[in-house]
C-alpha positions as a printed Julia matrix, in Angstrom:
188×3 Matrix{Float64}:
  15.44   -4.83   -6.24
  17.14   -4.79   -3.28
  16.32   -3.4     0.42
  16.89    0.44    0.6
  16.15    0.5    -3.58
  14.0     3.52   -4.68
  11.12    2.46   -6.93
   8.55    4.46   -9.12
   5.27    3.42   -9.68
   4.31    0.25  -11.72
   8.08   -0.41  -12.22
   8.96   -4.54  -11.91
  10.18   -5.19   -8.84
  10.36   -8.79   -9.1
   9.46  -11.4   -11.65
   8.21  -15.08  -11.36
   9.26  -17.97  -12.71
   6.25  -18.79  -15.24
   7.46  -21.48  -17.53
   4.05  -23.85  -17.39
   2.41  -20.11  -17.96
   3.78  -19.24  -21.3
   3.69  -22.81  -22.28
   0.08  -22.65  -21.68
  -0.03  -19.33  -23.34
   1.53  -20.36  -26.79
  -0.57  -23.24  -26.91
  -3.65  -21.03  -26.31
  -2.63  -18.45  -28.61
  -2.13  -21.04  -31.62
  -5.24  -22.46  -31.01
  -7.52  -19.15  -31.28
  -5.47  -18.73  -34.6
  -6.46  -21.85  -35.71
 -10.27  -21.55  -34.64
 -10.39  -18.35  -36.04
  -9.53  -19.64  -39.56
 -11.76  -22.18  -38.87
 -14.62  -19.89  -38.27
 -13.73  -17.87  -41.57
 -14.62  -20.64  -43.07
 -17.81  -21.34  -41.53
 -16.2   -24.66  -39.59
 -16.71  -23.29  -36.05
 -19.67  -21.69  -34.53
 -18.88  -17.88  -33.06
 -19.35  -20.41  -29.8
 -16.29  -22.01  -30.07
 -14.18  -18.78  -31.33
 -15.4   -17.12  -27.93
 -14.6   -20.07  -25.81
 -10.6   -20.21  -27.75
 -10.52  -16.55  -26.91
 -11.62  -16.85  -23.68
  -8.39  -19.69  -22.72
  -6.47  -17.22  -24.4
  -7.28  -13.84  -22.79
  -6.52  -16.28  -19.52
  -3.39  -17.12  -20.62
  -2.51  -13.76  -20.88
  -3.35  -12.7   -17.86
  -1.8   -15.42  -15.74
   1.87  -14.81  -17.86
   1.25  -10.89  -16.5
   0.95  -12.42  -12.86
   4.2   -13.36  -13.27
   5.4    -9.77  -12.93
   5.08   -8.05   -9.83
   5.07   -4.12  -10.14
   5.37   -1.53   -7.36
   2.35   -0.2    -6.39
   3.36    3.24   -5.48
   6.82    5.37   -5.91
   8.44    4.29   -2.88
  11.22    2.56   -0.94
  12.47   -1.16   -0.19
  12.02   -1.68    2.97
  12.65   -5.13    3.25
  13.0    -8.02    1.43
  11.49  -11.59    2.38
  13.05  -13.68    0.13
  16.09  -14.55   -2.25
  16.43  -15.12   -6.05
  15.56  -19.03   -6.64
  12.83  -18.97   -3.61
  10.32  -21.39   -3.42
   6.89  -19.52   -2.08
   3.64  -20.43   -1.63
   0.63  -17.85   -3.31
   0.28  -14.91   -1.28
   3.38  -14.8     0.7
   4.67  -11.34    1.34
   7.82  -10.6    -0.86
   9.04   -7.36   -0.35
   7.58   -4.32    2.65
   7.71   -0.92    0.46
   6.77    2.44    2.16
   6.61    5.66    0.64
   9.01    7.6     3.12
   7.95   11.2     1.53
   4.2    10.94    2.71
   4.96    9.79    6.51
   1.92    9.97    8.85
   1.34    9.26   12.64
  -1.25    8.73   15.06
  -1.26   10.73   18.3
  -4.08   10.25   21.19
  -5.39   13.76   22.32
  -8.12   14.41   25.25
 -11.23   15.47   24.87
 -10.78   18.54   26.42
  -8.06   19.69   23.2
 -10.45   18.88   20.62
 -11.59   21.54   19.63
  -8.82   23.56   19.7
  -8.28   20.77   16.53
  -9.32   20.9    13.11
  -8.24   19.04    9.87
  -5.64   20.91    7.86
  -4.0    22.63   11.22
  -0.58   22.27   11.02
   1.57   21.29   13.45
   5.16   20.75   14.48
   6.46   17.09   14.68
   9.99   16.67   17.26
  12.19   13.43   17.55
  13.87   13.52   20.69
  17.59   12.35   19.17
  17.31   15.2    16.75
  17.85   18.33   18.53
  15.98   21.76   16.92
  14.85   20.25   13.99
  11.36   20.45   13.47
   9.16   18.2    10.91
   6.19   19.92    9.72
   3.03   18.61    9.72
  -0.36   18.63    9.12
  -3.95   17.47   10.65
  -5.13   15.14    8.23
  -8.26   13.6    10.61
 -10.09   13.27   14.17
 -11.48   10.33   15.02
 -15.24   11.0    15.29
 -15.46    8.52   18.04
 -12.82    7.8    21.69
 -10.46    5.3    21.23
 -10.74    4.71   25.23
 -14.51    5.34   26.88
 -15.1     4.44   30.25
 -18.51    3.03   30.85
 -20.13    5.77   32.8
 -19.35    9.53   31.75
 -21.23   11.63   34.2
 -18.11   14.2    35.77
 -15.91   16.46   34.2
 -12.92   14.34   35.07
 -14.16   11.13   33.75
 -14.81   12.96   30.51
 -11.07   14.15   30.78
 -10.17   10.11   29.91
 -12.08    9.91   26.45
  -9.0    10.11   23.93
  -9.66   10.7    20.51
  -6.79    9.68   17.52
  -5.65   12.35   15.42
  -3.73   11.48   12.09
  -0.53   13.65   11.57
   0.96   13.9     8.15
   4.67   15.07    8.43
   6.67   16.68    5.53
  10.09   14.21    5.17
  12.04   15.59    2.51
  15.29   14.12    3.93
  13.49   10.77    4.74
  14.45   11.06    7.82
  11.31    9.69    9.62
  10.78    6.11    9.31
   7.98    3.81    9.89
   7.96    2.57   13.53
  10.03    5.86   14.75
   8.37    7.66   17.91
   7.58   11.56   17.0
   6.13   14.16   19.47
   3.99   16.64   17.9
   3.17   20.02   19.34
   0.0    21.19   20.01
  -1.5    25.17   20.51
  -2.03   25.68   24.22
C-alpha cells in the first residue's frame, strides 16, 4: 500500500519475505504426515505425534507472521520503508489512523467542570476554515488535574487545577488530521 491508501480491516498491507519459513514449514508438515502413519501403525508413541504437531502448528504460525494485516479500516499515513527493505523485528512499517473517528484533548479549569459531562456535545473550529463547524462529542474528564499546585487553600489557586477532556469530532470529509490544532466551544 502506499501513503494516502484507504485500508479495511485485516486486509494485507504488506508481506514479508519468508523463504526459510515455508521451507521450515514443508519440512514440518511432511514430517507430522509421516509420524502420523507411523503412529497408525503403532511405531510412534501419541508422544512423538504431539511433539511433530507441535513443530508444525509453529510452522504455521511463523509463515502467517509473514503477512502483516491492517488492524483497523483506516488510512496510510506514512510509510517507513521501501519494497526490498532490510528491517530489524519490530521496526515500525507503516503509521495508519482512522481519520473518521478523530479525537482531541483540550485542558479546561476547574471552575467549567461541571458545566461538563460525558456525551455533551460540542462544536470543534479550525481557525483556516472559516464557518465550518466539526461536531463533537465529550467522550471523558479526567478524574484527576493534569497541573496541581502544591498548596490549594484560595479560590484562585484552585482556578489553576486543569482537568483533560477528550473530544471526539465527526470528520466525514477527513478533513481533520492528526497533529491539526482545533478549538472547541464550550457553554458559558
Amino acid at each position: 500500500v502506499e501513503e494516502g491508501d484507504k485500508v479495511e480491516a485485516n486486509q494485507p498491507i504488506i508481506r514479508l519475505d519468508c523463504r526459510e519459513f515455508r521451507i521450515i514449514q514443508s519440512i514440518a508438515q511432511i514430517n507430522f504426515q509421516r509420524t502420523l502413519k507411523l503412529f497408525e501403525l503403532q511405531s510412534v508413541p501419541q508422544e512423538q505425534v504431539d511433539t511433530m504437531k507441535n513443530r508444525k502448528d509453529d510452522a504455521d504460525l511463523h509463515v502467517e507472521w509473514c503477512v502483516v494485516a491492517a488492524p483497523l479500516k483506516a488510512t496510510v499515513l506514512n510509510k517507513y520503508h521501501e519494497a526490498g527493505e532490510w528491517v530489524q523485528p519490530g521496526t515500525r512499517l507503516f503509521t495508519l489512523a482512522d481519520l473518521k473517528n478523530v479525537w482531541a484533548y483540550v485542558y479546561v479549569p476547574e471552575t467549567m467542570l461541571a458545566k461538563l459531562k460525558v456525551g455533551m456535545q460540542l462544536k470543534g473550529l479550525l481557525s483556516e476554515i472559516k464557518g465550518k463547524d466539526f461536531p463533537g462529542t465529550i467522550l471523558k474528564i479526567n478524574s484527576e488535574a493534569e497541573f496541581t499546585p502544591k498548596n490549594v487553600q484560595t479560590l484562585e489557586e484552585r482556578t489553576r487545577l486543569i482537568y483533560g477532556v477528550k473530544v471526539n469530532f465527526v470528520n466525514a470529509d477527513d478533513t481533520l488530521k492528526p497533529g491539526m490544532t482545533i478549538e472547541v466551544k464550550f457553554p458559558e
